[in-house]
C-alpha positions in Angstrom: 22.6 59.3 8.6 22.5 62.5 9.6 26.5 62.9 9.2 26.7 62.1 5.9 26.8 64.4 2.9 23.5 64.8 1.0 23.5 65.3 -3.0 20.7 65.7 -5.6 21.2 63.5 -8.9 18.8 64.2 -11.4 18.2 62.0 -15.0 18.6 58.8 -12.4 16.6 56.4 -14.8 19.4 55.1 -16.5 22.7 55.9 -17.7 24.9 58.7 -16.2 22.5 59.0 -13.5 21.8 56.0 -12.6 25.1 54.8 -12.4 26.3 57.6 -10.4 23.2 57.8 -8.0 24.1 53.7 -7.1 27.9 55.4 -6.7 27.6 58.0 -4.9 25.6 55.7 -2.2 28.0 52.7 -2.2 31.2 55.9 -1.2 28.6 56.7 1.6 26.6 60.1 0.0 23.0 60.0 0.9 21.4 60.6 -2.3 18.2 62.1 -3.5 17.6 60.6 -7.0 15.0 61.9 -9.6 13.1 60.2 -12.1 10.4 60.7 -14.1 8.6 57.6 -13.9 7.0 55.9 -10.9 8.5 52.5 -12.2 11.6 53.9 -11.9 11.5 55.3 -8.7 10.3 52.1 -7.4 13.3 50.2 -8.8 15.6 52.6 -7.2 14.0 52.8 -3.7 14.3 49.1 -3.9 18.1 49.5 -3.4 17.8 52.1 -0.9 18.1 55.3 -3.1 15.8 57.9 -1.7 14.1 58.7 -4.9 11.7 61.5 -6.6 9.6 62.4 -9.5 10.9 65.3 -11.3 10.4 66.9 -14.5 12.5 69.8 -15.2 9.6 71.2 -17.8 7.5 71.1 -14.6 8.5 74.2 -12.1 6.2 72.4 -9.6 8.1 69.2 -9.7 10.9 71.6 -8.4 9.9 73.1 -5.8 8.5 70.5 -4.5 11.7 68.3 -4.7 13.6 70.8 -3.1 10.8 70.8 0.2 10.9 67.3 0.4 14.8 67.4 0.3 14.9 70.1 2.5 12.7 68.3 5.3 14.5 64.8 5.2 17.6 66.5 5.6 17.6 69.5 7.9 18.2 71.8 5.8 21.7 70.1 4.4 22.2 70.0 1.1 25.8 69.5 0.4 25.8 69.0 -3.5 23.9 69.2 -6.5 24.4 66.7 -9.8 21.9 68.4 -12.9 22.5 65.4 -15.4 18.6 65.0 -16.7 18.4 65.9 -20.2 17.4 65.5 -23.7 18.7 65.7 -27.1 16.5 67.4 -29.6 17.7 66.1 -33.2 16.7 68.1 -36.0 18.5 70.3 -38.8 17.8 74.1 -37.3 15.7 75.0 -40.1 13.5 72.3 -39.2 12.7 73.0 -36.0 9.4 74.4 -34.9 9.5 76.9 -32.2 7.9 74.6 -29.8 10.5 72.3 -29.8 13.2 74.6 -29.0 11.5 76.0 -26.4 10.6 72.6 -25.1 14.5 71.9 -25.3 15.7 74.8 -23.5 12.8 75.0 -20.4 14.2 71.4 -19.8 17.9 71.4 -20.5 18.3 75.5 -19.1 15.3 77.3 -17.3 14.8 74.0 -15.4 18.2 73.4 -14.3 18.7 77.0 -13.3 15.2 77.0 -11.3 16.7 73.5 -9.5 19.8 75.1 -9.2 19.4 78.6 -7.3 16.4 76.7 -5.1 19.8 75.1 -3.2 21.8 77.8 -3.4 20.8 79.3 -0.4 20.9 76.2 1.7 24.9 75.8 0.8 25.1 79.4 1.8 24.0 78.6 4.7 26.7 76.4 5.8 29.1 78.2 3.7 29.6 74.6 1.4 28.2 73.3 -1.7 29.0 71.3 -4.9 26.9 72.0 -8.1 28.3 70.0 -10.9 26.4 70.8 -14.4 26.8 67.2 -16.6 26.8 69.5 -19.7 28.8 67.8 -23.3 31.6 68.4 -25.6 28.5 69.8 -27.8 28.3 72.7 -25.2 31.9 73.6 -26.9 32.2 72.0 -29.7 29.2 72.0 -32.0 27.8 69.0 -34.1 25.3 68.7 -37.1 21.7 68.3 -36.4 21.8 68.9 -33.0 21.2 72.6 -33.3 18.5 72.3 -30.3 20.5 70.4 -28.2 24.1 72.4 -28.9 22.0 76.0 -28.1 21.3 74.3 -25.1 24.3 72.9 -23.9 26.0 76.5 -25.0 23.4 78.3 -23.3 24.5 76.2 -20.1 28.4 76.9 -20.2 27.4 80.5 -20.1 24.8 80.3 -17.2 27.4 78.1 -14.8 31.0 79.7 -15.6 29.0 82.9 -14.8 27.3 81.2 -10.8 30.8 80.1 -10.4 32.5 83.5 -11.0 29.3 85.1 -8.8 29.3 82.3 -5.8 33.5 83.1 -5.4 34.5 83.4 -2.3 31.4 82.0 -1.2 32.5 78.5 -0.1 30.0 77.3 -2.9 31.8 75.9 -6.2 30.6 75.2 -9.4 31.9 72.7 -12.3 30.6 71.5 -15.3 31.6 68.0 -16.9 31.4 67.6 -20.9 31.3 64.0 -22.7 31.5 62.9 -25.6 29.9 59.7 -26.3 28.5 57.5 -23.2 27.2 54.4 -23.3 23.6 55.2 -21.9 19.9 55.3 -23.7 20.2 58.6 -24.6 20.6 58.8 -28.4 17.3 56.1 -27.8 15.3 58.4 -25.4 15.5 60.8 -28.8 13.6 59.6 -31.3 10.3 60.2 -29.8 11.1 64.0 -29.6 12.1 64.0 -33.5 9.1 62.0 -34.4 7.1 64.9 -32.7 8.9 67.8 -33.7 10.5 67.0 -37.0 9.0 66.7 -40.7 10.9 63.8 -41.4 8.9 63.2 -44.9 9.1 66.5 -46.5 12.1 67.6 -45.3 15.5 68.5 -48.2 17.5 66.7 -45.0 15.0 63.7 -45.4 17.6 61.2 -46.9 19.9 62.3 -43.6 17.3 61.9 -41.8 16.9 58.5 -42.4 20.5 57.7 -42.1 20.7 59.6 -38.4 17.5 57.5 -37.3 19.1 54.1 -38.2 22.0 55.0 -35.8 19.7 56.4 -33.3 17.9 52.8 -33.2 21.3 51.2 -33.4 21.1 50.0 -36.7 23.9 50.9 -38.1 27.9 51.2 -36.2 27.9 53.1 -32.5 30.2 56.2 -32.4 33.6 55.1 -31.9 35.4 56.2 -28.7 32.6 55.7 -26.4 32.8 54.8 -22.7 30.7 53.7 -19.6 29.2 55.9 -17.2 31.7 55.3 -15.0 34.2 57.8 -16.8 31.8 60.4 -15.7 31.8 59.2 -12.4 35.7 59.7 -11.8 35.4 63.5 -12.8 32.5 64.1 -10.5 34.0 62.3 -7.6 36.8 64.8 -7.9 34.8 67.8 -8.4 32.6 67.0 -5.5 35.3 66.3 -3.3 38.7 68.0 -4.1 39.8 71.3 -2.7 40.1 72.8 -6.1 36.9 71.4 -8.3 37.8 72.5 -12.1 35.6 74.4 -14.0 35.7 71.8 -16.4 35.8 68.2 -16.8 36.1 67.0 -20.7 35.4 62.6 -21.0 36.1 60.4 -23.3 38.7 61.1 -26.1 36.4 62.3 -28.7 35.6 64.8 -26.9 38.9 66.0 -26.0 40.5 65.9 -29.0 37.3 67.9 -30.2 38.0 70.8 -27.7 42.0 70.5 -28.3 41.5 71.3 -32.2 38.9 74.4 -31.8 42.1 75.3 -29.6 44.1 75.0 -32.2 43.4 75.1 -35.8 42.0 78.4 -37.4 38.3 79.2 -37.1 37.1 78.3 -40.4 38.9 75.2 -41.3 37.7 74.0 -37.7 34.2 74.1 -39.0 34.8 72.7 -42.2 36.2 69.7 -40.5 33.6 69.5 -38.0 31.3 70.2 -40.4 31.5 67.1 -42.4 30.8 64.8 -38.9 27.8 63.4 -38.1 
């Protein structure tokens, strides 16, 4: 055990994580999961995963992750996978402050607090993977998903910045952006927009109820859309090639997405963009 290479995977519930988590282990990684539900972490220790609770809008969660990590291992942490998230649906002018800050302390401060709690371990040994699972809407954005795009931006920023920092370092940093993934995620939403959001008396509200029909599968699934396992063959190459990207853009939605802000002019991007979702 001790020889082989540890990783973190947060968000193991389902989906990306959990997929990748099972993955990792099966190529030979030893892998701390996180969920935030003991039922979850049963199920996954079950099959051998080495699982913990963590909640990213929980600092102590974090720290004491990273301890328990820390103690199993000896000190080796050889890679990091931030992939737990929310969206937070909602037109921007409908969005109370507390959701946004709710939104960002999970998908940001939390993954940077996770994050620079291993740098210094992989700095240590002079080696370290931290691959950011970030989305085409942290470069492209997309209609009611202001929360969720500031987010994702706000990300991009934070981790193209580490990686121009940890240079030379031995410590790399990549961030992978999909488009649609077959996972529970659009699902795991609606409790966060029945929270946050004014549905009723909102001007959006006939959008509204048109976004909520997709979110509970109602109506036809975004088109395009893969299995997890199209994440998992751009993280298996930035944890393990020589030269990890900075990016790693799945699924073709997504990359035609990033190929026509490339190309077209600014404001004829965003009219065209505009009219999705």
């Amino acid at each position: 055990m001790p020889d082989r290479p540890a990783i973190i995977v947060t968000g193991c519930s389902s989906g990306i994580g959990a997929y990748c988590a099972r993955a990792l282990k099966a190529d030979g990684w030893r892998v701390f999961a996180t969920v935030r539900q003991p039922e979850d972490q049963a199920e996954l220790e079950a099959e051998g995963i080495e699982t913990f609770i963590m909640d990213y809008a929980r600092p102590e969660t974090i720290i004491a992750l990273v301890e328990a990590v820390m103690a199993r291992s000896g000190g080796r942490i050889d890679a990091l996978f931030n992939n737990g998230a929310y969206g937070q649906a909602g037109a921007v002018e409908d969005l109370p402050p507390e959701a946004l800050r709710l939104q960002l302390e999970t998908n940001v401060v939390g993954w940077h607090d996770l994050t620079r709690r291993v740098i210094p371990a992989m700095r240590a040994r002079g080696y370290g993977r931290i691959v950011q699972c970030s989305s085409i809407l942290g470069i492209v954005p997309y209609r009611w998903r202001g929360a969720y795009n500031a987010s994702k931006f706000a990300l991009e920023g934070l981790s193209l910045t580490l990686r121009m920092e940890l240079a030379g370092s031995g410590v790399d940093v990549s961030l992978i952006e999909p488009g649609p993934i077959a996972s529970k995620f659009t699902t795991n939403a609606i409790p966060y927009i029945e929270r946050f959001i004014d549905l009723e008396n909102s001007v959006h509200r006939t959008e509204y109820e048109r976004q909520m029909r997709r979110l509970r599968g109602e109506s036809k699934p975004a088109s395009g859309k893969l299995g997890p396992e199209a994440v998992y063959v751009v993280l298996k190459h930035a944890l393990t090639s020589r030269r990890p990207r900075p990016h790693y853009i799945v699924t073709r939605p997504a990359k035609q997405g990033a190929l026509l802000k490339k190309l077209l002019p600014a404001a004829l991007f965003y009219r065209i963009i505009g009219r999705l979702g």
